[in-house]
C-alpha positions in Angstrom: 121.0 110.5 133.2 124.6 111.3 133.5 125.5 108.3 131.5 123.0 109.1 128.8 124.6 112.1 128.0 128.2 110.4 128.0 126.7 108.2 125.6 125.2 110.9 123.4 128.3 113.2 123.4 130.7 109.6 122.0 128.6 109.2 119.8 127.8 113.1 118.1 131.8 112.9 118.3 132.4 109.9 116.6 130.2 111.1 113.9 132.0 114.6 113.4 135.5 112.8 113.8 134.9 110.3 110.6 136.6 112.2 107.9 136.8 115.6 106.1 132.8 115.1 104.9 130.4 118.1 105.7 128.2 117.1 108.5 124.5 117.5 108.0 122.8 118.8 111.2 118.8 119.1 111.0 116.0 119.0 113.3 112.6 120.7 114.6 111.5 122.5 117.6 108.1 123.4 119.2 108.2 125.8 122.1 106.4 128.4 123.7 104.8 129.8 127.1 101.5 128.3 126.7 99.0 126.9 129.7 98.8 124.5 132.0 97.8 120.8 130.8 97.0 119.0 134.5 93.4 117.4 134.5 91.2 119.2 136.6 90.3 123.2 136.1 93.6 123.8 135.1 93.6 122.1 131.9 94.4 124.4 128.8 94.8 121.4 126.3 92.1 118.4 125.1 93.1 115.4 123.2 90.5 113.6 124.1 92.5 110.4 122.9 93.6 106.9 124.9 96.6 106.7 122.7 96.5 106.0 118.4 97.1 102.2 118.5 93.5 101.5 120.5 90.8 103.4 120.8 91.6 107.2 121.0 91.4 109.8 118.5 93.8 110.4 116.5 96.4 112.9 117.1 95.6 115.8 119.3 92.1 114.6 119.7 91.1 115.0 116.0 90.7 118.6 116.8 93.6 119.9 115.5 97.4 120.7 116.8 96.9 124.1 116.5 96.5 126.3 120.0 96.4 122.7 121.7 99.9 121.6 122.6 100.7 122.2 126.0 104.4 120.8 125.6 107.9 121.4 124.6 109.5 119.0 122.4 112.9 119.0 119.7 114.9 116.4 117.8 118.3 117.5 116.4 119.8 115.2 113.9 123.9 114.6 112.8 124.5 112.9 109.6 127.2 112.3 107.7 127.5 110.7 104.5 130.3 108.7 103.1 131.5 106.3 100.2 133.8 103.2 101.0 134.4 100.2 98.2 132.0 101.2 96.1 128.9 101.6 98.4 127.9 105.1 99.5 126.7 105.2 103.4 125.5 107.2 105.8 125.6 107.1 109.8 122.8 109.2 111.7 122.0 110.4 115.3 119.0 111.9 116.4 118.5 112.8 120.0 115.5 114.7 121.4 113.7 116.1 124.6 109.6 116.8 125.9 108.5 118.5 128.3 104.7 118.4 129.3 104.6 122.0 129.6 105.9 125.0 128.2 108.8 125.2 131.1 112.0 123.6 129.3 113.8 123.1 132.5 114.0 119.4 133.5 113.1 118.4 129.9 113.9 114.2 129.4 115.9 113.7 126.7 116.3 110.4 124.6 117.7 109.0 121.6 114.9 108.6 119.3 117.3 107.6 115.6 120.7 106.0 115.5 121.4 103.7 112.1 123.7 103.1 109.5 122.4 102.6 106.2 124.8 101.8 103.0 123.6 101.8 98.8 125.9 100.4 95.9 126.7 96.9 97.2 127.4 94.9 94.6 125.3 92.1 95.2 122.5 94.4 95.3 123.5 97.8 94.1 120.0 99.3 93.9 118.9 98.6 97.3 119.1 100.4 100.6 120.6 98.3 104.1 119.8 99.8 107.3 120.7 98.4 110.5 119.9 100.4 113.6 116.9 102.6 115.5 115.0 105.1 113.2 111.7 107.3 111.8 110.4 104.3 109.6 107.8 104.8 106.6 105.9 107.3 108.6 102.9 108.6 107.1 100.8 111.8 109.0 98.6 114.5 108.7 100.5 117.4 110.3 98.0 119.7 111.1 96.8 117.1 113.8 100.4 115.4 114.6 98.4 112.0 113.6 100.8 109.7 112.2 98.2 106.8 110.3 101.4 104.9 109.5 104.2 104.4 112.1 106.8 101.7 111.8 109.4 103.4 113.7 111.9 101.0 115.4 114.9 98.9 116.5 115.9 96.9 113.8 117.1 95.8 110.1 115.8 96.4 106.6 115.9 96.3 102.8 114.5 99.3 100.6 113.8 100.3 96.8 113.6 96.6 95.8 112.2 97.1 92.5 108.9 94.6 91.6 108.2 96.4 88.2 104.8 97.5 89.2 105.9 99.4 92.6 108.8 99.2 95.2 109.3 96.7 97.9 110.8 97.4 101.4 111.2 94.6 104.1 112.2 94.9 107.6 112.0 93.7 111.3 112.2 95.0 114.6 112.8 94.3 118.3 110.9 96.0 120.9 113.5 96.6 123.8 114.6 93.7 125.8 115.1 95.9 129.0 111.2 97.1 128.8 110.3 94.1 127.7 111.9 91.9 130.2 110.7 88.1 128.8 108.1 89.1 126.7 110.1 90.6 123.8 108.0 91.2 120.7 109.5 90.8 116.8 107.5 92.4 114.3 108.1 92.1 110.3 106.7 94.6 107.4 106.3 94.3 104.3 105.8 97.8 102.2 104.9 98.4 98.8 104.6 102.1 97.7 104.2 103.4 94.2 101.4 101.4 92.6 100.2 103.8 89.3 96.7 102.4 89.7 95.0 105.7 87.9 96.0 109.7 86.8 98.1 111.0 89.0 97.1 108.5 92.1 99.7 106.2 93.7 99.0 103.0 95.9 100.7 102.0 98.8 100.0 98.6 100.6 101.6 97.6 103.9 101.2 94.5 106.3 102.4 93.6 109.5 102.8 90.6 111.6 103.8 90.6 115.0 104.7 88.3 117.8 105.6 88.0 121.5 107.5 85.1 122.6 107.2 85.3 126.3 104.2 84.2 129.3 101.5 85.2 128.0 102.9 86.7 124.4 100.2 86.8 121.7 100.6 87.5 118.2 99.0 90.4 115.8 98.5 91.2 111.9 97.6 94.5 110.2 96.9 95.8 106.9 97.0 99.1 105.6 96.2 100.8 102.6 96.8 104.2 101.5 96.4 105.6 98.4 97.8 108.9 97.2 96.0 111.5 94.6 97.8 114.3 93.3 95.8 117.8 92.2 92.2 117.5 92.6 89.6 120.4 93.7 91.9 123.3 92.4 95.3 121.2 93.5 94.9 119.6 96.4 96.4 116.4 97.4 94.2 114.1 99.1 95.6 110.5 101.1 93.1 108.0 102.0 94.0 105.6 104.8 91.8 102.2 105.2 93.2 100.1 107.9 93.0 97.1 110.0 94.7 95.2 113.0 94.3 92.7 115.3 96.1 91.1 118.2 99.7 93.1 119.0 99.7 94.9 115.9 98.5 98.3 115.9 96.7 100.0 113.5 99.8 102.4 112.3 101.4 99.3 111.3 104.0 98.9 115.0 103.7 97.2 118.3 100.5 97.7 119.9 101.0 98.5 123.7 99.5 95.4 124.9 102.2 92.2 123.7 99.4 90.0 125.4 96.1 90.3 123.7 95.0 87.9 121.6 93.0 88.3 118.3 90.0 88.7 119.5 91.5 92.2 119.9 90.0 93.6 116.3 90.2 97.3 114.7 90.0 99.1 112.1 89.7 102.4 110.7 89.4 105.1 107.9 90.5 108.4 107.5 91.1 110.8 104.8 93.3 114.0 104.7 92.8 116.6 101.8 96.0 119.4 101.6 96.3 123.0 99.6 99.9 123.8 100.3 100.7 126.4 97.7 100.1 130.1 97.8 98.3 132.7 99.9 95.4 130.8 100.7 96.4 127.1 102.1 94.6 124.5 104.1 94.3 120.7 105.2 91.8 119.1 106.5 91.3 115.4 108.4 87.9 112.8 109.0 88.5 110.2 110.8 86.1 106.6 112.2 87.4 104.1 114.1 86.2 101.0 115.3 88.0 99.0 118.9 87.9 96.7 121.0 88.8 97.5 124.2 89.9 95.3 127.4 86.1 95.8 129.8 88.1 94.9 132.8 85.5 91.5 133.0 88.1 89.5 130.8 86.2 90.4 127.8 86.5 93.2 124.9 84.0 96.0 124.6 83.8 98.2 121.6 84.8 101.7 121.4 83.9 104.1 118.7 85.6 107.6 117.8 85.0 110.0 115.1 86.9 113.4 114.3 86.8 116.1 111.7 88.8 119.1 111.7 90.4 121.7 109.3 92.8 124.7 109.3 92.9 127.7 106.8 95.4 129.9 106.8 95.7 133.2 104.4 98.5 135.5 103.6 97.9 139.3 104.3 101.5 139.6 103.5 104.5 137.4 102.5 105.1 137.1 106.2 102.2 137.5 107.9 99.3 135.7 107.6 95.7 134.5 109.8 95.3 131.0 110.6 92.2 129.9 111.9 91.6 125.9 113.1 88.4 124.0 113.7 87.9 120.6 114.9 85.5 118.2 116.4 86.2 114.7 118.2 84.1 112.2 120.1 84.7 108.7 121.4 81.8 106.3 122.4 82.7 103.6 124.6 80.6 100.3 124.5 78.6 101.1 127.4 79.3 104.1 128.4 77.9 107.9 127.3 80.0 109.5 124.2 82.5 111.8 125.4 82.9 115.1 122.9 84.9 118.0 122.7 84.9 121.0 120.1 88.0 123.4 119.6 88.5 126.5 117.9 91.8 128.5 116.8 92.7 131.9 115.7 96.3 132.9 115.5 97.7 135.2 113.8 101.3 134.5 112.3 104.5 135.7 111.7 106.3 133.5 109.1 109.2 133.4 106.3 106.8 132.6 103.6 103.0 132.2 102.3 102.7 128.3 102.3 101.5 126.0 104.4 105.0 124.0 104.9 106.9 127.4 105.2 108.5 127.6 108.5 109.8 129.1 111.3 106.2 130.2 112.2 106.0 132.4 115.4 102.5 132.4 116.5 100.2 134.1 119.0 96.6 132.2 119.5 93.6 132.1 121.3 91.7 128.7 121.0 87.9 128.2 122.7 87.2 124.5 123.5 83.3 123.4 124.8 82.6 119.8 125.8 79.7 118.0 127.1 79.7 116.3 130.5 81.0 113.0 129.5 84.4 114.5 128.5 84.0 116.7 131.6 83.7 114.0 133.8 87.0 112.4 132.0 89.0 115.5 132.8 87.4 116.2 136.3 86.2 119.5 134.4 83.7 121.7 136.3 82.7 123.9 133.6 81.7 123.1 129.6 83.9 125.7 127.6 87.6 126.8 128.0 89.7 129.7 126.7 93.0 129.6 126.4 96.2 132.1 125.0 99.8 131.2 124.7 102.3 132.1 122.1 104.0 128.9 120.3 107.5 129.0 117.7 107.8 126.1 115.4 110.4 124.9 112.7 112.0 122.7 111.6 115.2 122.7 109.7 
């Protein structure tokens, strides 16, 4: 630990110490005394999800973020941009600590970004080169913290390369060779974004391949498509997500956890995430099926099912002070097995800075109700069908 932090400090000093250049500092922070998240009676928090690359829910369970995240987690971010013969650059460190719990002391803390990415070369002056580890092409509904495209990652890239009809970005990453020991993985994507197909809607198409070299290494494709419409049903933007993986590759578009199953290892889903961020009265909402197989501890794959639906509304009695209220519902029916369902509710009144939904800080008190049936009890070693739980929660991001 004490080496990580050597490592951290050389490095937030080496960008601060690389000319007369503002630094850029940004980052986000969740926190908050909220309730416990242990399994058993204790449990204040339901997400109801094996993880989003298999067959889980997405995000918090498909229920919804709101009133149901018993952790502490922030990422702080120096950047510094520069020009040198004619290319413009810019170096960036990200660090960041979790906490399952709403105690900060003991929190881990990583490095989740470090790159260098430079624009202007002459051979290519259009085009962005990035070398390092970093958020890549991420794509989420933030009301559930589901992120349907994920391609975050150790590696090197191209970006903006324009193909007329849209832009092209190409890179490929390294899971790590400590973790991975032998069985490293490599993993290449290929994005296009910005496909006019119709009035104000936008295409983006994205494919994956992915391979493990080591004892037992298999190897993965996936295919997503997203597409993008702009003011619909009194301005709302709507995303669309149909998607499909097999093998290593997960269905955000990374690694999937398991560098050994083979492609008999299908999934796919759909989802669909409507947003009114403007003015007093704002909402999003999220429906999402997926279809996966799962390892049946025979040798074989069984097929898991999960479906969620959830929304948030929030209004603004004042310019800084508005009611948010969440509901969500999320199930997940194994192969042979009984389907496993939980329901949540949130009220939580808000302090805030400003009447839309992005608007942030947001300091929040909340109450949420959760009921599920005895499937999901028997999961979380639950005694009883319906919790309450209250906690206060700040969030922003800056």
């Amino acid at each position: 630990m004490k080496m990580r932090y050597t490592l951290i400090a050389a490095a937030a000093v080496g960008l601060l110490s690389t000319g007369a250049q503002a630094v850029d500092f940004g980052g986000y922070v969740r926190v908050g005394p909220g309730q416990k998240q242990d399994s058993g009676d204790g449990r204040r928090c339901f997400d109801g999800r094996a993880n989003d690359n298999d067959s889980g829910a997405p995000g918090k369970g498909g229920i919804g973020r709101l009133g149901n995240e018993c952790n502490t987690y922030g990422e702080f971010a120096l950047s510094q941009g520069m020009s040198a013969g004619g290319v413009n650059y810019k170096a960036l460190l990200m660090t960041n600590f979790y906490k399952p719990g709403s105690d900060v002391g003991g929190t881990a803390t990583e490095v989740n970004q470090i790159y260098v990415e430079g624009k202007g070369y002459d051979i290519a002056p259009n085009q962005t080169f990035w070398v390092g580890k970093r958020f890549y092409h991420r794509a989420d509904v933030h009301m559930d913290d589901s992120f349907y495209v994920n391609m975050t990652g150790t590696g090197a890239g191209v970006d903006g390369i324009d193909l007329g009809f849209g832009s092209l970005s190409v890179a490929a990453f390294r899971t790590s060779d400590a973790a991975a020991g032998d069985n490293a993985g490599t993993r290449l994507n290929l994005d296009l974004e910005g496909i006019n197909v119709n009035p104000g809607g936008k295409l983006r198409v994205t494919g994956t391949y992915t391979d493990f070299s080591g004892p037992g290494g298999e190897s993965g494709f996936g295919l997503s498509v997203q597409h993008n419409q702009s003011n619909i049903f009194g301005g709302a933007d709507n995303t669309l997500w149909l998607q499909y993986a097999n093998g290593t590759t997960a269905l955000d578009m990374g690694f999937a956890n398991n560098g050994t199953q083979d492609s008999d290892y299908k999934r796919w889903r759909i989802a669909d995430s409507l947003a009114w961020l403007k003015g007093p009265l704002t909402a999003q909402t999220l429906i999402h099926y997926g279809v996966a197989d799962t390892p049946n501890g025979t040798g074989g794959t069984d097929t898991t099912k999960t479906f969620s639906i959830a929304g948030r509304v929030a209004y603004a009695i004042t310019n800084n002070f508005k009611i948010q209220g969440e509901l969500g519902h999320a199930r997940n029916k194994p192969q042979n097995g009984d389907s496993a369902s939980v329901t949540k509710l949130t009220i939580a009144p808000t302090l805030t800075v400003g009447p839309n939904y992005y608007d942030r800080p947001e300091l929040r008190f909340y109450v949420s109700a959760f009921n599920y049936n005895d499937a999901y009890k028997a999961i979380y070693q639950q005694s009883k069908s319906s919790k309450t739980a209250a906690g206060f929660q700040a969030e922003i991001w800056f």
